[in-house]
C-alpha positions as CSV (number, residue, x, y, z in Angstrom):
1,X,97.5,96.2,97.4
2,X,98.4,99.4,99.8
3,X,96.4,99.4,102.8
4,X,94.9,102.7,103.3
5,X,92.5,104.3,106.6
6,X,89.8,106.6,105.1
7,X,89.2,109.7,107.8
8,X,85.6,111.6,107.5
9,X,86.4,115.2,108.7
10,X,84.1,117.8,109.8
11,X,84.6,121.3,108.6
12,X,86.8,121.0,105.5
13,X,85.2,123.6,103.3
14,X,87.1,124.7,100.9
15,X,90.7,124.2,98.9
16,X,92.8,125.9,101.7
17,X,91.3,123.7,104.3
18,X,93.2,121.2,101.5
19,X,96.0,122.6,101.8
20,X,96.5,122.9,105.7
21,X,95.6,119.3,106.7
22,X,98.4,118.4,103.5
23,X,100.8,120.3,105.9
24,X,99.6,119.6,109.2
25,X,99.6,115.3,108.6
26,X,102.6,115.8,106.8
27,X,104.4,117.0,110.3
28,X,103.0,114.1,111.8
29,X,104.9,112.1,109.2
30,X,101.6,110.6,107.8
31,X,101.4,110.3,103.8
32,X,98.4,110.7,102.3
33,X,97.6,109.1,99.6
34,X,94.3,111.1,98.2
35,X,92.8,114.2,100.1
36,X,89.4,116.1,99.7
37,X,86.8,118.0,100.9
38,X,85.5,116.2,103.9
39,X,87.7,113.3,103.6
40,X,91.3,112.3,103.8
41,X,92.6,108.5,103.0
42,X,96.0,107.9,104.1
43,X,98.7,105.3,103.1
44,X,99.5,102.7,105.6
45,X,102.6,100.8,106.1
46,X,104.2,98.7,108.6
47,X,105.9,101.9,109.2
48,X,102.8,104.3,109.7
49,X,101.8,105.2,113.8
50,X,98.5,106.6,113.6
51,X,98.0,108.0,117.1
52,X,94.3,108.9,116.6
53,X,94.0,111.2,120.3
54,X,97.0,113.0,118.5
55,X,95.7,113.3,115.3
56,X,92.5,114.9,116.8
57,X,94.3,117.3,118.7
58,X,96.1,118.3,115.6
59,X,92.4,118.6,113.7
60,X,90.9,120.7,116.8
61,X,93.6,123.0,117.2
62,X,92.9,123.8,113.1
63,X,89.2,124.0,113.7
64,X,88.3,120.8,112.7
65,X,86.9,117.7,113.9
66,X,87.4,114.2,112.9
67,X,83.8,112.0,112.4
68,X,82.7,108.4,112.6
69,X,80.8,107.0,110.3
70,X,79.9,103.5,111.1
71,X,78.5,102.7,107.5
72,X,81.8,103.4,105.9
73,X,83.3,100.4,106.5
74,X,79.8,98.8,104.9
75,X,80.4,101.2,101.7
76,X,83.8,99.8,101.2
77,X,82.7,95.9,101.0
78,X,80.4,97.4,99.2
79,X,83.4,98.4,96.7
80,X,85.5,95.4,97.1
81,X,82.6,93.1,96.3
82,X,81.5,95.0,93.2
83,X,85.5,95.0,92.2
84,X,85.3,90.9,92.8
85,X,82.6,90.4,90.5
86,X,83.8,92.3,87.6
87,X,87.0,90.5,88.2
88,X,84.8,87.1,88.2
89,X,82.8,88.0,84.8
90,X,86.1,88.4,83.7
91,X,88.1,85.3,84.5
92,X,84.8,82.9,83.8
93,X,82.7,84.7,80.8
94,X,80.0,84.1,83.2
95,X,77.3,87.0,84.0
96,X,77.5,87.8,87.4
97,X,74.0,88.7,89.4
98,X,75.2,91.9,91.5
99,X,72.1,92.5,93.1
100,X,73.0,88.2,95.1
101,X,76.7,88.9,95.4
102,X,76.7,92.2,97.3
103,X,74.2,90.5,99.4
104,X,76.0,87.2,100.0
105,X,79.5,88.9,100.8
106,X,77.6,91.0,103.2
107,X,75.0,89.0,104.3
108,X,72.5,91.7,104.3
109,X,69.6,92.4,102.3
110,X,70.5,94.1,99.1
111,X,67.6,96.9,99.4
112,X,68.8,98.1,102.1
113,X,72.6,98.0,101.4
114,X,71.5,99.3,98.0
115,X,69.7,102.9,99.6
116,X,72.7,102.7,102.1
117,X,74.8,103.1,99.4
118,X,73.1,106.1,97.3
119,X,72.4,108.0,100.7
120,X,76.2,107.7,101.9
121,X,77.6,108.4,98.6
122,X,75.3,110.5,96.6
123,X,74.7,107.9,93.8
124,X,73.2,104.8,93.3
125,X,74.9,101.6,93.6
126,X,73.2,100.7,90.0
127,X,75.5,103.7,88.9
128,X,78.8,102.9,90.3
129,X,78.9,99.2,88.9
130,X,78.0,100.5,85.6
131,X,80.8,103.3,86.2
132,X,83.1,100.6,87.5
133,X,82.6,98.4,84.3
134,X,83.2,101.5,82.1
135,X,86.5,101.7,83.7
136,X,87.3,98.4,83.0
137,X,86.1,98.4,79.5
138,X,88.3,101.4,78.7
139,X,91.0,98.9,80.3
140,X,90.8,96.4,77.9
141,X,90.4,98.5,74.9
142,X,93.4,100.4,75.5
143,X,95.6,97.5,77.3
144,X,94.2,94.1,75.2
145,X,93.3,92.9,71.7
146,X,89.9,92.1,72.6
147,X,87.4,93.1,70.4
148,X,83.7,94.5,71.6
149,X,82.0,91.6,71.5
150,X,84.4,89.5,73.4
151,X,84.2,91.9,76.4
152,X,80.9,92.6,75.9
153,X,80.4,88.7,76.5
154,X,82.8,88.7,79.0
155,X,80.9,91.8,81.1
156,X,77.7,90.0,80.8
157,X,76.4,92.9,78.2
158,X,73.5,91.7,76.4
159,X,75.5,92.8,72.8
160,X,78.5,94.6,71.6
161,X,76.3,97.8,70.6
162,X,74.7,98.2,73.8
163,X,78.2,97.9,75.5
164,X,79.2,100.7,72.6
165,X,76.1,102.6,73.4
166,X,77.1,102.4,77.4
167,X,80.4,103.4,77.3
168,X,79.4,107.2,74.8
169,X,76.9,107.7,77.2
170,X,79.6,107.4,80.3
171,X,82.4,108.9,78.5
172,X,81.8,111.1,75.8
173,X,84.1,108.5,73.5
174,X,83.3,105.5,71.5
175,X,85.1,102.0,71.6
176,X,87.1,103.2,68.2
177,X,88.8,106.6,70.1
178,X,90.3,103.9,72.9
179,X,91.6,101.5,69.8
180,X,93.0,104.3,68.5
181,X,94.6,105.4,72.0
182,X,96.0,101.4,72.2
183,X,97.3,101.4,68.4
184,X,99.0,105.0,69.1
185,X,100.5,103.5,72.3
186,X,101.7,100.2,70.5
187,X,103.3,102.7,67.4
188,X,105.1,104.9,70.5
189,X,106.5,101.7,72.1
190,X,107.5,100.1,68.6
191,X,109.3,103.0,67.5
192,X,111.6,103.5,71.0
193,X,114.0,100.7,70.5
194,X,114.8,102.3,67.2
195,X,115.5,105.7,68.7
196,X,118.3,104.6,70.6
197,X,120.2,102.9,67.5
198,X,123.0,105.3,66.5
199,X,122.1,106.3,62.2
């Protein structure tokens, strides 16, 4: 997995803010791997010098400013922890209890990592596991054979219809549109060996 540092930067306001800091880190041979308002994460390598007294001279002279915020770092166990769960329903078929995991991996009291959450990133934390699990049910429609109830078991849902019901309500789509998406990726892959034979 790529290690990346997530920057918080003050007075990025609109797209050609964007578009200077895209130029500006890219002089100070640092890649960025996603970039928006307020916020640039960059890509990491053995190979990556982040001087951060140079990359806040670089900010100021461009009329910006680069911020701390100590309860970033907190958000993104936050992430990781939700990720490791999912991944744990997963690989056991066991419901996981959120609410005890994020609390054990951080050893904190889930109320108050839970408001912590919505106030940092503008939703609740209820939201992004259910957005997270969305992803991941769109995953395994598209990318396995496994039917709805076998990931709705997996995911801890209580039955396949109120998985269904979940994943309209997130996406717009039902579990039938990403079948369809997998069988008209397996047809596309099934007919390119053929193409290549000379007729």
């Amino acid at each position: 997995m790529e290690k990346t540092l997530k920057l918080l930067i003050k007075g990025m306001v609109c797209n050609r803010c964007i578009y200077v800091l895209s130029e500006e880190f890219s002089k100070l041979d640092l890649e960025i791997s996603e970039i928006r308002l307020g916020e640039v994460i960059l890509k990491m390598t053995d190979k990556t010098i982040f001087e951060e007294g140079i990359v806040r001279a670089m900010l100021e002279k461009n009329g910006f400013d680069l911020l701390y915020d100590k309860n970033q770092k907190i958000i993104d166990q936050i992430k990781n922890a939700v990720e490791k769960g999912i991944q744990e329903q997963l690989d056991n078929g066991e419901p996981v209890k959120f609410s005890t995991l994020i609390s054990n991996e951080l050893n904190k009291d889930y109320d108050s990592v839970s408001s912590l959450f919505s106030s940092s990133e503008g939703y609740t934390l209820e939201k992004f596991i259910i957005s997270r699990k969305v992803e991941k049910i769109k995953e395994l429609l598209v990318y396995t054979d496994q039917s709805m109830s076998e990931i709705a078991y997996s995911l801890g849902y209580s039955s396949p219809a109120h998985l269904s019901n979940q994943l309209k309500k997130h996406t717009g789509f039902t579990s039938s549109y990403y079948k369809r998406v997998r069988f008209d990726k397996m047809a596309i892959a099934q007919e390119q060996p053929h193409t290549n034979n000379p007729s």
